[in-house]
PDB file of N, CA, C and O in Angstrom, chain B, residues numbered from 101:
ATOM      1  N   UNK B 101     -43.509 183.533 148.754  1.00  0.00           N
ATOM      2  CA  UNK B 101     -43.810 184.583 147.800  1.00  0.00           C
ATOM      3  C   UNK B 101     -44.689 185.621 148.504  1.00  0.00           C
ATOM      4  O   UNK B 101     -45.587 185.409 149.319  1.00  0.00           O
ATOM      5  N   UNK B 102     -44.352 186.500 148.138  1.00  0.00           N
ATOM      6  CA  UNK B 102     -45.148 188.052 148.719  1.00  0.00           C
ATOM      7  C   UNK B 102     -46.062 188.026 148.255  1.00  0.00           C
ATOM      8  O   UNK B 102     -46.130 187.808 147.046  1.00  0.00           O
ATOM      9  N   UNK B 103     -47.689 188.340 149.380  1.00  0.00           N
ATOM     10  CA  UNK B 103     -48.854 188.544 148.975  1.00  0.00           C
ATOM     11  C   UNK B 103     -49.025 189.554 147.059  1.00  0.00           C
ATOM     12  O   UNK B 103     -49.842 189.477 146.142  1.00  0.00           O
ATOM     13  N   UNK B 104     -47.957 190.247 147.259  1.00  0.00           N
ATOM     14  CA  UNK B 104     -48.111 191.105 146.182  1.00  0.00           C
ATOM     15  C   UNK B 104     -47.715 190.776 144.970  1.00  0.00           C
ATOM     16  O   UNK B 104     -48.145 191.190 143.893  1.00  0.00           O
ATOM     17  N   UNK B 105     -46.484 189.656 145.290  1.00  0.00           N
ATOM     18  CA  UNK B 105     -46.362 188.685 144.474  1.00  0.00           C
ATOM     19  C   UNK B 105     -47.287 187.812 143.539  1.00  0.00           C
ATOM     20  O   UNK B 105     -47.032 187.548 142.364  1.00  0.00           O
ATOM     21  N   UNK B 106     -48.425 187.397 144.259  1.00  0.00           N
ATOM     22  CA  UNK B 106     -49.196 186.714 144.414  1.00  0.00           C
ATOM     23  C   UNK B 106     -50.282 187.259 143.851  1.00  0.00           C
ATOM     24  O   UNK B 106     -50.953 186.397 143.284  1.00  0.00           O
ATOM     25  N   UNK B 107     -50.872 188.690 143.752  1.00  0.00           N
ATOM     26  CA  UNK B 107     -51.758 189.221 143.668  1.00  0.00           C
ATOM     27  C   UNK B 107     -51.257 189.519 141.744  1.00  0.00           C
ATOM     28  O   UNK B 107     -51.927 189.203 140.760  1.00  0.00           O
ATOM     29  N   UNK B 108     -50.045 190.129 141.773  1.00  0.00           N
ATOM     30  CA  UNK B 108     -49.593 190.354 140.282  1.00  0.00           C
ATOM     31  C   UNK B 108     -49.834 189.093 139.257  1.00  0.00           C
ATOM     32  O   UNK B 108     -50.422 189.066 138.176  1.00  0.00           O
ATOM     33  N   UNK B 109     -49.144 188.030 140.014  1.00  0.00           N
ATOM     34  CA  UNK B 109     -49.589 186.766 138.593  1.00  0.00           C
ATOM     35  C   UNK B 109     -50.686 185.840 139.156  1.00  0.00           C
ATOM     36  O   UNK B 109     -50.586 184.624 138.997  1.00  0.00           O
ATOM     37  N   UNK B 110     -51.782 186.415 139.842  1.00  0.00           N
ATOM     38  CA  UNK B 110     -52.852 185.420 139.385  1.00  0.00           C
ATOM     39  C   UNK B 110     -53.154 185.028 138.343  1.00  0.00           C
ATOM     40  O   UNK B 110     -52.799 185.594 137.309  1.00  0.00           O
ATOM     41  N   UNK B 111     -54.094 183.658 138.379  1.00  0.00           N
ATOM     42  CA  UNK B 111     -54.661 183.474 137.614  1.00  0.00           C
ATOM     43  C   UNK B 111     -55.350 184.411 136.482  1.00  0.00           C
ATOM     44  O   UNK B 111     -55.622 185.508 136.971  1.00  0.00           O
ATOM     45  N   UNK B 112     -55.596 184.340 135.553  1.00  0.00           N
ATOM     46  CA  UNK B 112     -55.917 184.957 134.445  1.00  0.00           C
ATOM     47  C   UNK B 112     -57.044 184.592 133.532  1.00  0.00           C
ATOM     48  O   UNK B 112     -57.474 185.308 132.627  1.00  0.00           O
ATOM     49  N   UNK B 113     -57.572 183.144 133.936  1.00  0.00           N
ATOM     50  CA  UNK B 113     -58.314 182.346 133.052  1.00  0.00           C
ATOM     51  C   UNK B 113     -57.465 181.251 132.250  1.00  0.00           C
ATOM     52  O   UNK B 113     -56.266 181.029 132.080  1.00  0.00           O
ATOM     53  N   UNK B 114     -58.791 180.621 131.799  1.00  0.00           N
ATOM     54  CA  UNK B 114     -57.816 179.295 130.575  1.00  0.00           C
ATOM     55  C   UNK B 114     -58.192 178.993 129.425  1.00  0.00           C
ATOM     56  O   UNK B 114     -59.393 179.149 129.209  1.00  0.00           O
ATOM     57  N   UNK B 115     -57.748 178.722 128.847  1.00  0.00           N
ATOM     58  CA  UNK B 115     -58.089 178.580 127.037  1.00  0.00           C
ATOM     59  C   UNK B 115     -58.867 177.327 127.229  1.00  0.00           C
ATOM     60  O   UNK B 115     -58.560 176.583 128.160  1.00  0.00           O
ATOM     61  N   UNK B 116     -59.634 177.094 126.601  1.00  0.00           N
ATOM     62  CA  UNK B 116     -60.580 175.936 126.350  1.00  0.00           C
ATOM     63  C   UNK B 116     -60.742 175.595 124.919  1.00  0.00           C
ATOM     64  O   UNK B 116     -61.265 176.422 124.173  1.00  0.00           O
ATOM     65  N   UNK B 117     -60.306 174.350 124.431  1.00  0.00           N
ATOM     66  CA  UNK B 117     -60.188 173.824 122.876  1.00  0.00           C
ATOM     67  C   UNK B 117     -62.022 173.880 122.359  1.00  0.00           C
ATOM     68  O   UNK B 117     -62.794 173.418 123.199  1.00  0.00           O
ATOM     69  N   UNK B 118     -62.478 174.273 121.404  1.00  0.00           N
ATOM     70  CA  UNK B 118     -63.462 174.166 121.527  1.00  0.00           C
ATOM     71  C   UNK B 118     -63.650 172.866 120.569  1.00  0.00           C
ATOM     72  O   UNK B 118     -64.785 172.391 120.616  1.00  0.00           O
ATOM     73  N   UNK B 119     -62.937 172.359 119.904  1.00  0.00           N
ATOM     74  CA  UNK B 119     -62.637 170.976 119.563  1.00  0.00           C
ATOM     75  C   UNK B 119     -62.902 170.181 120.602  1.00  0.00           C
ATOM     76  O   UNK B 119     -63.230 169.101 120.111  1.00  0.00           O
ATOM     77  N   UNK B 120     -62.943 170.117 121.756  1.00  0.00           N
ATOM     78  CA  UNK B 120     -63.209 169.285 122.726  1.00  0.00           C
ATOM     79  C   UNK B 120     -64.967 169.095 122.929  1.00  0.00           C
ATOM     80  O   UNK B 120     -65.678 168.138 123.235  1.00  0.00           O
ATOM     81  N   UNK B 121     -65.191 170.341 122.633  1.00  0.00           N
ATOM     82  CA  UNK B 121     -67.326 170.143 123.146  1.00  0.00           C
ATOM     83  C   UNK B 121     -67.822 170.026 121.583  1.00  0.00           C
ATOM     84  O   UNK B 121     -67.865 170.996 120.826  1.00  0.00           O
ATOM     85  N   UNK B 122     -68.113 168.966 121.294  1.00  0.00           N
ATOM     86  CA  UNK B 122     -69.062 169.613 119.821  1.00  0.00           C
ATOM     87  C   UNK B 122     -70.146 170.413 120.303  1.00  0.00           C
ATOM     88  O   UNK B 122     -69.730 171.496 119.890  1.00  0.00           O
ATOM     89  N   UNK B 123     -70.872 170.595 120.684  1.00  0.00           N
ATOM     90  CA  UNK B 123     -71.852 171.840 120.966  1.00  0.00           C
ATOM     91  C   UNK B 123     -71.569 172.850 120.398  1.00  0.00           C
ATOM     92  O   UNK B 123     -72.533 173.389 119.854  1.00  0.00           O
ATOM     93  N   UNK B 124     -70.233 173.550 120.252  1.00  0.00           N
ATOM     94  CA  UNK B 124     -69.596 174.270 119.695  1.00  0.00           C
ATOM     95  C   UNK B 124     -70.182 174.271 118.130  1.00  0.00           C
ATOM     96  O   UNK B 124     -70.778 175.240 117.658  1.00  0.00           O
ATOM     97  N   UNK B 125     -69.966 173.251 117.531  1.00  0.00           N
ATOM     98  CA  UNK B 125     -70.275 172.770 116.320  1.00  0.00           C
ATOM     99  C   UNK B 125     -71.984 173.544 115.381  1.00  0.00           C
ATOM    100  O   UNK B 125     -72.129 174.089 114.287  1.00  0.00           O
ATOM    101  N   UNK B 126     -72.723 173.287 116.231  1.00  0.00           N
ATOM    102  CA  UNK B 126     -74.155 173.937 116.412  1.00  0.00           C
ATOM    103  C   UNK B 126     -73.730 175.481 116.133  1.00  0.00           C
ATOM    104  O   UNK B 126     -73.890 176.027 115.042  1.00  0.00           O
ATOM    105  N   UNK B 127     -73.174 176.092 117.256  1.00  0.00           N
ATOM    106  CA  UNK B 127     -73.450 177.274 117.085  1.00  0.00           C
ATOM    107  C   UNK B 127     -72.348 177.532 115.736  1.00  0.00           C
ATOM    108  O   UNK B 127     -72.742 178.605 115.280  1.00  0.00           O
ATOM    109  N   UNK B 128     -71.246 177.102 114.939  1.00  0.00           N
ATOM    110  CA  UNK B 128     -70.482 177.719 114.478  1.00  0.00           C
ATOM    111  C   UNK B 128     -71.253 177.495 112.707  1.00  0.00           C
ATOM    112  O   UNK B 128     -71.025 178.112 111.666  1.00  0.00           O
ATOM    113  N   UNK B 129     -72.399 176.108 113.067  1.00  0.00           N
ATOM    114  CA  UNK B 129     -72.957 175.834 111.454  1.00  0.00           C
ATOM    115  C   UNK B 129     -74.496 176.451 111.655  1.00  0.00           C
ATOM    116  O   UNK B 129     -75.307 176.256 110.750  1.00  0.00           O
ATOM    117  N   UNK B 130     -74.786 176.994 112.524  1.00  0.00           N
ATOM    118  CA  UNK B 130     -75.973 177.591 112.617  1.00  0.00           C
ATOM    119  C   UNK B 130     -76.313 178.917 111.837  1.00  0.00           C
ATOM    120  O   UNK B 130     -75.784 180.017 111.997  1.00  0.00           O
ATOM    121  N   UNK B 131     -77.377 178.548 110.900  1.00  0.00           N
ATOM    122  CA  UNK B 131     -77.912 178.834 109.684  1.00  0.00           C
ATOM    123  C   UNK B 131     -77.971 180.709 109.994  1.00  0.00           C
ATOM    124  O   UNK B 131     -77.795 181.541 109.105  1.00  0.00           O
ATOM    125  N   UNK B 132     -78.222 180.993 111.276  1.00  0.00           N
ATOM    126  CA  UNK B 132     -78.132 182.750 111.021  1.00  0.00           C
ATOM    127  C   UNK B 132     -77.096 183.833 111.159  1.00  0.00           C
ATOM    128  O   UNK B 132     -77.008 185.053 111.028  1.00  0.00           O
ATOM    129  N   UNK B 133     -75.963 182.252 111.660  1.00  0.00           N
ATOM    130  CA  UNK B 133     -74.450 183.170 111.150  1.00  0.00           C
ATOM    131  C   UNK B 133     -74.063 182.595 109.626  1.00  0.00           C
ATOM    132  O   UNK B 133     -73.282 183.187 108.881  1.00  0.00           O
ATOM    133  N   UNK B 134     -74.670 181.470 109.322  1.00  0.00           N
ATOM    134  CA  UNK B 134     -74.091 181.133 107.710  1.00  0.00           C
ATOM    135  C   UNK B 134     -74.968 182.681 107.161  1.00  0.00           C
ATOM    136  O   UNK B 134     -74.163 183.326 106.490  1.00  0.00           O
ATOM    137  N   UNK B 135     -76.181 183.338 107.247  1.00  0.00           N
ATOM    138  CA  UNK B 135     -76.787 184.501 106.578  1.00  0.00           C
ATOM    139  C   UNK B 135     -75.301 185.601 106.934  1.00  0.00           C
ATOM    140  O   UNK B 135     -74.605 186.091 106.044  1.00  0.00           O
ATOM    141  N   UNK B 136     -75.092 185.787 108.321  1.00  0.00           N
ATOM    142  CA  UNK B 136     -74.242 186.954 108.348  1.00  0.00           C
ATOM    143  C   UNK B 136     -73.001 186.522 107.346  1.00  0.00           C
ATOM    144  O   UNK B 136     -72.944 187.190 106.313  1.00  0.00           O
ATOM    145  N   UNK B 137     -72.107 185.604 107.494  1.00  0.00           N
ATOM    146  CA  UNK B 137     -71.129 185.284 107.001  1.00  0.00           C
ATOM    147  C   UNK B 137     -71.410 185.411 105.269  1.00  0.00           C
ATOM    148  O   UNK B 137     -70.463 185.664 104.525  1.00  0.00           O
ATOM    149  N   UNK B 138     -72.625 185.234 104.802  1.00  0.00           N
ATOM    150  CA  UNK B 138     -73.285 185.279 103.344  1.00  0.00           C
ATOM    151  C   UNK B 138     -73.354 186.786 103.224  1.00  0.00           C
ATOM    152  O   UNK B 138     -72.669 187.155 102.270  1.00  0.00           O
ATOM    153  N   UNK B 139     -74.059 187.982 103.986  1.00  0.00           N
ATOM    154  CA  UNK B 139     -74.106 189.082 104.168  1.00  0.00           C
ATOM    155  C   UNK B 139     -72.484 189.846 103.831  1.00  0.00           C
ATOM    156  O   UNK B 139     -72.144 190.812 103.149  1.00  0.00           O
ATOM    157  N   UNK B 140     -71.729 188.839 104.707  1.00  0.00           N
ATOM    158  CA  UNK B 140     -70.383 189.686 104.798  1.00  0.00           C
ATOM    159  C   UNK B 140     -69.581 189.381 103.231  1.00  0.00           C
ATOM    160  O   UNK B 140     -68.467 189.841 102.980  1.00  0.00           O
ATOM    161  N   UNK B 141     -70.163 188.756 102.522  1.00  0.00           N
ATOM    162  CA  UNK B 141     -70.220 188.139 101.127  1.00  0.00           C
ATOM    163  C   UNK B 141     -68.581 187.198 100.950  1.00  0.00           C
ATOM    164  O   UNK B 141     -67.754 187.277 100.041  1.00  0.00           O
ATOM    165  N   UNK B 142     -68.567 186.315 102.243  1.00  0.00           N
ATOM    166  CA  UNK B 142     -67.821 185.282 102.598  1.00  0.00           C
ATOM    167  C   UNK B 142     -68.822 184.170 102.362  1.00  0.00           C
ATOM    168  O   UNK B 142     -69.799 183.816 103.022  1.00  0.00           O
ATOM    169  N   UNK B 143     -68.126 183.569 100.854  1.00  0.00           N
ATOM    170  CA  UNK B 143     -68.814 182.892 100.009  1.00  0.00           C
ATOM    171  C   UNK B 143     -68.567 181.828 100.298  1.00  0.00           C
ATOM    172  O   UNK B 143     -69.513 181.079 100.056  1.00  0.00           O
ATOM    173  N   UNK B 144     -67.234 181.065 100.963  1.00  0.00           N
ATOM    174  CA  UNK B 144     -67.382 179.733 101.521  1.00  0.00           C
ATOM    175  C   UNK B 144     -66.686 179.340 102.633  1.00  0.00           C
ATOM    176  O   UNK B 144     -65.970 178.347 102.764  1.00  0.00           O
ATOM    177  N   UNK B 145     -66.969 180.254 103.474  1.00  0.00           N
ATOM    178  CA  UNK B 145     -65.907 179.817 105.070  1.00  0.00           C
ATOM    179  C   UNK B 145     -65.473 178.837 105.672  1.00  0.00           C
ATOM    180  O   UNK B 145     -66.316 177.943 105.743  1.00  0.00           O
ATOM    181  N   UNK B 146     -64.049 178.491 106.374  1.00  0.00           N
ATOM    182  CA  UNK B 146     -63.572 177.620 106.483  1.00  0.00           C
ATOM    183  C   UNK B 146     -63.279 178.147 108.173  1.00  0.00           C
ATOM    184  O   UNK B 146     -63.067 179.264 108.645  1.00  0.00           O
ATOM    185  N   UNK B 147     -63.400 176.504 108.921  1.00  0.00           N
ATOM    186  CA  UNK B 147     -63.062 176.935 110.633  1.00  0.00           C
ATOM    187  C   UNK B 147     -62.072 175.174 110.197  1.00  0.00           C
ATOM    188  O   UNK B 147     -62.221 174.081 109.652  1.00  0.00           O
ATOM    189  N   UNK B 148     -61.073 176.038 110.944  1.00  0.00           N
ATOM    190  CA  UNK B 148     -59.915 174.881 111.227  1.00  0.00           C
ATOM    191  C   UNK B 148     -59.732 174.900 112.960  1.00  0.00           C
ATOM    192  O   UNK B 148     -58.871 174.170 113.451  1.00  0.00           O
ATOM    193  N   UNK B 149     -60.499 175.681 113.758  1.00  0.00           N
ATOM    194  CA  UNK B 149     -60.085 175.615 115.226  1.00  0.00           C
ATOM    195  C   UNK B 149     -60.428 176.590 115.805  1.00  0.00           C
ATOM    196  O   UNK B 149     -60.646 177.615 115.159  1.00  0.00           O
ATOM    197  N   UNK B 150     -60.603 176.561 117.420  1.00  0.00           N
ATOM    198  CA  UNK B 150     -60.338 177.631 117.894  1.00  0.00           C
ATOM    199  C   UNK B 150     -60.439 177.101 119.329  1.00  0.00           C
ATOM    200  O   UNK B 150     -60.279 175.897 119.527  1.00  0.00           O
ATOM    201  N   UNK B 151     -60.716 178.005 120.418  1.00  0.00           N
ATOM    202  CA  UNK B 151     -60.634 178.364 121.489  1.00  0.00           C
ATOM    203  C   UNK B 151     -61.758 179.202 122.355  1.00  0.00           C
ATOM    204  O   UNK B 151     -62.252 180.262 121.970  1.00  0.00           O
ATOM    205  N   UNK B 152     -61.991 178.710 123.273  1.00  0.00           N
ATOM    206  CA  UNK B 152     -62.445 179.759 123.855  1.00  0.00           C
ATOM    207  C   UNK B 152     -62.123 180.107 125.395  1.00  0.00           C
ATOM    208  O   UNK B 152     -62.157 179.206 126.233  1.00  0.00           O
ATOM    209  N   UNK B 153     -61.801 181.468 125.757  1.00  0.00           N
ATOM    210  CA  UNK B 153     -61.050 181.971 126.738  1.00  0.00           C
ATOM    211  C   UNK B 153     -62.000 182.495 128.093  1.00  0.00           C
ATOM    212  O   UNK B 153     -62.526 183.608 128.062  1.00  0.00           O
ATOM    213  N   UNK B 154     -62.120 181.810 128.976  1.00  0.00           N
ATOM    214  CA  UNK B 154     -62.770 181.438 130.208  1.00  0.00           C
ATOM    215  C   UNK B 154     -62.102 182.548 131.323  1.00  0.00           C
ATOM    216  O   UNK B 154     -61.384 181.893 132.079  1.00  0.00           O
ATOM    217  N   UNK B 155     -62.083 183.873 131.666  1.00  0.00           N
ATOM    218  CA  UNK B 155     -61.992 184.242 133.115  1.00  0.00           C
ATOM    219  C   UNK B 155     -62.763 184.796 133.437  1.00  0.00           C
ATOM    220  O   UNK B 155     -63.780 185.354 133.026  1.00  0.00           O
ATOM    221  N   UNK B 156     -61.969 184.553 134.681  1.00  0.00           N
ATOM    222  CA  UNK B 156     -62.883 185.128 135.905  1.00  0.00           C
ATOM    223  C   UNK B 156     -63.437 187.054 136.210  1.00  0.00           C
ATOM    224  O   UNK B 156     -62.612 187.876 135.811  1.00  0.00           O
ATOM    225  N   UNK B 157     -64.411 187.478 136.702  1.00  0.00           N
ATOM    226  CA  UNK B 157     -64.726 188.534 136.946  1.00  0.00           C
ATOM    227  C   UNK B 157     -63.713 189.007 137.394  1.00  0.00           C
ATOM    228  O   UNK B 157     -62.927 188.222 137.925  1.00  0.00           O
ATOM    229  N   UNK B 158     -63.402 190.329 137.345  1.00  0.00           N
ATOM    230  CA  UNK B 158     -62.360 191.488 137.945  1.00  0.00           C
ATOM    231  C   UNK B 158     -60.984 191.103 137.789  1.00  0.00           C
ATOM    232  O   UNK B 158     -60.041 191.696 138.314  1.00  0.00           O
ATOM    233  N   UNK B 159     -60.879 189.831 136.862  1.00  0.00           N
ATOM    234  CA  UNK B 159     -59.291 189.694 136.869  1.00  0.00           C
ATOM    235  C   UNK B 159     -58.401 190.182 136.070  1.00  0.00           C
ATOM    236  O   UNK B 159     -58.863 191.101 135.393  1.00  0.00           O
ATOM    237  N   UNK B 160     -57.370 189.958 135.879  1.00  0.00           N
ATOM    238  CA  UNK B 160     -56.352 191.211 135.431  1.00  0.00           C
ATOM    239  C   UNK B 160     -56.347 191.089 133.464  1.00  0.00           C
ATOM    240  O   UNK B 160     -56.968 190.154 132.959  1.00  0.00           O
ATOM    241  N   UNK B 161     -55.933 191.657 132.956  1.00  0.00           N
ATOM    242  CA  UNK B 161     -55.993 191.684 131.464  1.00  0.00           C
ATOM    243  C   UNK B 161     -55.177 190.560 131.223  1.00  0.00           C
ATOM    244  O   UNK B 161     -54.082 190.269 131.704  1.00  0.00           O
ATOM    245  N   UNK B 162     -55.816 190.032 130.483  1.00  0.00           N
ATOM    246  CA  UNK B 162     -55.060 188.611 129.370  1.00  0.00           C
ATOM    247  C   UNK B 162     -54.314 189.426 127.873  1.00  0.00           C
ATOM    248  O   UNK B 162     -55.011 189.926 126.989  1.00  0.00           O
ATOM    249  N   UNK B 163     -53.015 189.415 127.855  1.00  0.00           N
ATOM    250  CA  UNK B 163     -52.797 189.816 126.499  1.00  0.00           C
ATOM    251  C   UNK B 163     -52.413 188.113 126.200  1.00  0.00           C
ATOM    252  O   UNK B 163     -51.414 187.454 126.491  1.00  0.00           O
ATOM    253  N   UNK B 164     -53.489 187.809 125.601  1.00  0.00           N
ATOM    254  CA  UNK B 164     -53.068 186.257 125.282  1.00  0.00           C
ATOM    255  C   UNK B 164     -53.220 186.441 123.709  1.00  0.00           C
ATOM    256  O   UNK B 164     -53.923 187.302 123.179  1.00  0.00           O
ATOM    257  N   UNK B 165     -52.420 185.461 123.027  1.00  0.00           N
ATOM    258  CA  UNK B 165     -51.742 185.989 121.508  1.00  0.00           C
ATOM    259  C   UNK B 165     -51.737 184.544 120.655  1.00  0.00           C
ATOM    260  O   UNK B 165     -51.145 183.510 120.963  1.00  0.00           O
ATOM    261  N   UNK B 166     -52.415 184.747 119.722  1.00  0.00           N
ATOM    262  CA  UNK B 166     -51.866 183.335 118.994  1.00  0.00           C
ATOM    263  C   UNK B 166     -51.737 183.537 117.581  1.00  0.00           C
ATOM    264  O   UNK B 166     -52.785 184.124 117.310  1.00  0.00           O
ATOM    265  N   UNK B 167     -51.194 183.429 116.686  1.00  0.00           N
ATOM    266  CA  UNK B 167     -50.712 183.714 115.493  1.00  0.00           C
ATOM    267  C   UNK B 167     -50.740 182.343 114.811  1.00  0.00           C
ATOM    268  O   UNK B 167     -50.758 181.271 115.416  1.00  0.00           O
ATOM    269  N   UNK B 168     -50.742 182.551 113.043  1.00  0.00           N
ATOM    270  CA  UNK B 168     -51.361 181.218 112.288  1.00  0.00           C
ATOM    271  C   UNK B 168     -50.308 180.871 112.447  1.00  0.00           C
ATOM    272  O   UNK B 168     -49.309 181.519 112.759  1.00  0.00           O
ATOM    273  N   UNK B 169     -50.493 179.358 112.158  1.00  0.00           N
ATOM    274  CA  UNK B 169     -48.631 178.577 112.268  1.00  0.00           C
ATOM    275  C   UNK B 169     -48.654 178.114 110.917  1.00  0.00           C
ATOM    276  O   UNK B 169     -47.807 177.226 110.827  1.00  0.00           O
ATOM    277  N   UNK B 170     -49.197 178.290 109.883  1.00  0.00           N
ATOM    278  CA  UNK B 170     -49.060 178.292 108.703  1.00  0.00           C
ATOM    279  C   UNK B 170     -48.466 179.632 107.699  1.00  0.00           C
ATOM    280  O   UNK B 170     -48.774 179.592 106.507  1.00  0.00           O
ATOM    281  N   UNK B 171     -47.787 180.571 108.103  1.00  0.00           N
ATOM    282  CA  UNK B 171     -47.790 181.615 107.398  1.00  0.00           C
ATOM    283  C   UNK B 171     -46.729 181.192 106.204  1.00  0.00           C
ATOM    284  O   UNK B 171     -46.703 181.845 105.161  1.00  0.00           O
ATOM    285  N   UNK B 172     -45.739 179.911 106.446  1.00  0.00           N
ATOM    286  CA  UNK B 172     -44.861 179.800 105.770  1.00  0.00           C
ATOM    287  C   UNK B 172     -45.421 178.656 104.226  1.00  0.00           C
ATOM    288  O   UNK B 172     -44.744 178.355 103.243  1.00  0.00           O
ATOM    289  N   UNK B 173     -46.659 178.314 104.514  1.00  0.00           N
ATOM    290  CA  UNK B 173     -47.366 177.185 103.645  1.00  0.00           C
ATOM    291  C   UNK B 173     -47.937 177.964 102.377  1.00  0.00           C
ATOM    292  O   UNK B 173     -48.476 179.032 102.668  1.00  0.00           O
ATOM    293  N   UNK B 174     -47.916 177.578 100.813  1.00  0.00           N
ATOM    294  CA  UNK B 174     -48.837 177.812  99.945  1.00  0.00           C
ATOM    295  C   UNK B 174     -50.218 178.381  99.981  1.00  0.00           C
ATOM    296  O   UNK B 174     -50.884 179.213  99.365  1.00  0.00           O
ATOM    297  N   UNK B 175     -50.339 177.584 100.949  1.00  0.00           N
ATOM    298  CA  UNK B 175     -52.110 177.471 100.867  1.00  0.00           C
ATOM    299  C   UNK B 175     -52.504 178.902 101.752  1.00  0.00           C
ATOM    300  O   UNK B 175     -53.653 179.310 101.586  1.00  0.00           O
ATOM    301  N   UNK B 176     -51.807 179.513 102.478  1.00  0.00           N
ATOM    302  CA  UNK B 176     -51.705 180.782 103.287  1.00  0.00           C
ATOM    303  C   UNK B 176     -52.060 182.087 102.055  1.00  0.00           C
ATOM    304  O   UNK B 176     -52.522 183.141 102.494  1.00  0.00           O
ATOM    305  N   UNK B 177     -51.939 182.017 101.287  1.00  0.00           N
ATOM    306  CA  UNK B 177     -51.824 183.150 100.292  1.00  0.00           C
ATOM    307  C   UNK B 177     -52.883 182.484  98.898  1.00  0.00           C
ATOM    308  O   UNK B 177     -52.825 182.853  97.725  1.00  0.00           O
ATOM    309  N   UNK B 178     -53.398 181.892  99.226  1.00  0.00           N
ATOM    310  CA  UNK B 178     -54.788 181.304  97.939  1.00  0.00           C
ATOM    311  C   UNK B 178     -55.928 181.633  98.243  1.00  0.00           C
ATOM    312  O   UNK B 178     -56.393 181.508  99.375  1.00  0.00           O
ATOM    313  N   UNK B 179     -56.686 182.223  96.999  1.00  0.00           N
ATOM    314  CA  UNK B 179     -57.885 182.532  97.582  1.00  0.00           C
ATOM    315  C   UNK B 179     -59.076 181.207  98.453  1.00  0.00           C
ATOM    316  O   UNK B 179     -59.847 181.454  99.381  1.00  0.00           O
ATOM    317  N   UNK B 180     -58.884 179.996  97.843  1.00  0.00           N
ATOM    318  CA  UNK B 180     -59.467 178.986  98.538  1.00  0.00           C
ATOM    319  C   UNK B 180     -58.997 178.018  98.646  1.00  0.00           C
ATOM    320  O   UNK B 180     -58.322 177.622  97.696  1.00  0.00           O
ATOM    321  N   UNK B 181     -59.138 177.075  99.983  1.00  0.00           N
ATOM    322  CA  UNK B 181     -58.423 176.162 100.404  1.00  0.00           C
ATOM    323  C   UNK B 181     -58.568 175.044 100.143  1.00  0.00           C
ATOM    324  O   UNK B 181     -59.788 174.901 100.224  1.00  0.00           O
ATOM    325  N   UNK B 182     -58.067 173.941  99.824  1.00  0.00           N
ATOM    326  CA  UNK B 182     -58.623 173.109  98.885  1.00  0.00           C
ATOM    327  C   UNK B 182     -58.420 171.391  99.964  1.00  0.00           C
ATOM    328  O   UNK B 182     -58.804 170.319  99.496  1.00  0.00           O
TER     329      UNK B 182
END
């Protein structure tokens, strides 16, 4: 493969489950984003998951994309999830 080859699809970074570290956990129930989230008058928020996306300095743009995989479920269109 051509250096230039090579240079076009580097690496990009990697998704990291944040389901994997509870540490995560801390910061997502920590009492001065429950105020903002209260502020934003999001009266009972729900985290089903996420990610967090790890690259490197100077590397090339990530259009990385993920969409709900529930759009076809009931519960997608209710005001609260039960």
């Amino acid at each position: 493969m051509s250096a230039e080859n090579r240079e076009r699809i580097r690496s990009q970074g990697s998704l990291v489950l944040i389901a994997d570290f509870p540490e995560f956990g801390k910061l997502l129930g920590h009492r001065v984003l429950s105020h903002i989230f209260r502020d934003l008058e999001f009266k009972d928020p729900k985290f089903s998951s996420g990610y967090n996306i790890s690259k490197p300095p100077q590397s090339p743009v990530w259009f990385w994309y993920q969409d709900w995989c529930g759009w076809n479920e009931p519960s997608s269109f209710i005001d609260q999830m039960t």
